[in-house]
N, C-alpha and C positions, 0 to 999 in steps of 0.2 A: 545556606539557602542561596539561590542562584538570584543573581542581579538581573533584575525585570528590565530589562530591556526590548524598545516597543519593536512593532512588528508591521510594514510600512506594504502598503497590495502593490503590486507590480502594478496597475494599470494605470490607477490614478495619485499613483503617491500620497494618501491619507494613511495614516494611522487606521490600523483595525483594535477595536476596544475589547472585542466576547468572541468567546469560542462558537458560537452562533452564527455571526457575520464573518468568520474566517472559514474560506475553501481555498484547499490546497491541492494542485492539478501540476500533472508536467506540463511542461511551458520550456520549451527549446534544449532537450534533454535534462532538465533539472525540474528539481519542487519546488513552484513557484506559490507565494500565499496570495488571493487576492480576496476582496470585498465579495457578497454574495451577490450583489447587484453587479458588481464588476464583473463577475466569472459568466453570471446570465447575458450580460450584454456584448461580450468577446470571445468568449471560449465554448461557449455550448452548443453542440450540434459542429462544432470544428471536430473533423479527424484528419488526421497528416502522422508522417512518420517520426517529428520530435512533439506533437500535441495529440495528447489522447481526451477522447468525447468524455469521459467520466472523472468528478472529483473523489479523490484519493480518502479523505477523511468523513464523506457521507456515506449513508448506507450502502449504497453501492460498493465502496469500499471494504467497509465491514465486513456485508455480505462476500465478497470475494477472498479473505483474507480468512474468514471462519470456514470455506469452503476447502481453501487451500489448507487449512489445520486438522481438518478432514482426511482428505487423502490423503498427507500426512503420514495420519496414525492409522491410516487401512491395515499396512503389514503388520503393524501389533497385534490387532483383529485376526488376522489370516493364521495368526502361528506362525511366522516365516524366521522369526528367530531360534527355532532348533537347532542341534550342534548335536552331531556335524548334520550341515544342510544336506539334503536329495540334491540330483545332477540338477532337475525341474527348479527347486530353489533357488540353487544358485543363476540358472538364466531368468529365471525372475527378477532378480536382483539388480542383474546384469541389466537388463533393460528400464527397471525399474530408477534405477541411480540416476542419471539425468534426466527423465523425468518429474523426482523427486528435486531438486535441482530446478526446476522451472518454479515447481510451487513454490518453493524458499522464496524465489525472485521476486514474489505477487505477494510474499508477506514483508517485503522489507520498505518498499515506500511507503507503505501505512507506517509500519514504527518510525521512519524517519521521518515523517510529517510530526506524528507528535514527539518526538525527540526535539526536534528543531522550533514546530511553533505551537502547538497545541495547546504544551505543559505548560506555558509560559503565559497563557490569555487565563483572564477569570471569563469560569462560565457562564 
């Protein structure tokens, strides 16, 4: 079992006690955890290019990250794993790959939010 160690909001230095009152937002290229009241009264409605308007671990979140899982698993759907592919497949692919590539990118600050503080707060 991993050693509970607390989990302290960038803005006012408290302690966060429940998975409730923790939101986690980029905050100067990193994941920052802050109080829920903290995050409404400094970060919401901010956009800049190291601070984004939406927290990471609310539905918004979710929503984005089940979207991303999504499109995803499109080409499963399509049938684009035949072998050997069509010329058309493979520039599907082709273009497809970084792409694919972006969504990964939209699923990983969700898991590192709860990687880092999520698992660690009772709910």
């Amino acid at each position: 079992m991993l050693k509970q160690q607390a989990i302290f909001c960038i803005e006012c230095r408290a302690p966060i006690r429940s998975r409730r009152d923790l939101v986690t937002a980029w905050h100067w290229l990193a994941i920052r955890p802050f109080h829920k009241a903290c995050y409404d009264r400094s970060l919401k409605g901010l956009q800049t290019i190291v601070v984004h308007n939406y927290p990471i671990n609310r539905i918004v979140g979710n929503v984005r990250v089940l979207s991303s899982c999504l499109i995803i698993c499109c080409p499963l759907g399509f049938g684009l794993y035949r072998f050997p592919p069509s010329p058309i497949e493979e520039l599907i692919w082709a273009i497809s790959g970084p792409v694919l590539f972006v969504f990964v990118l939209v699923i990983l600050p969700r898991l590192l939010s709860w990687l880092w503080y999520e698992r660690r707060l009772p709910t």
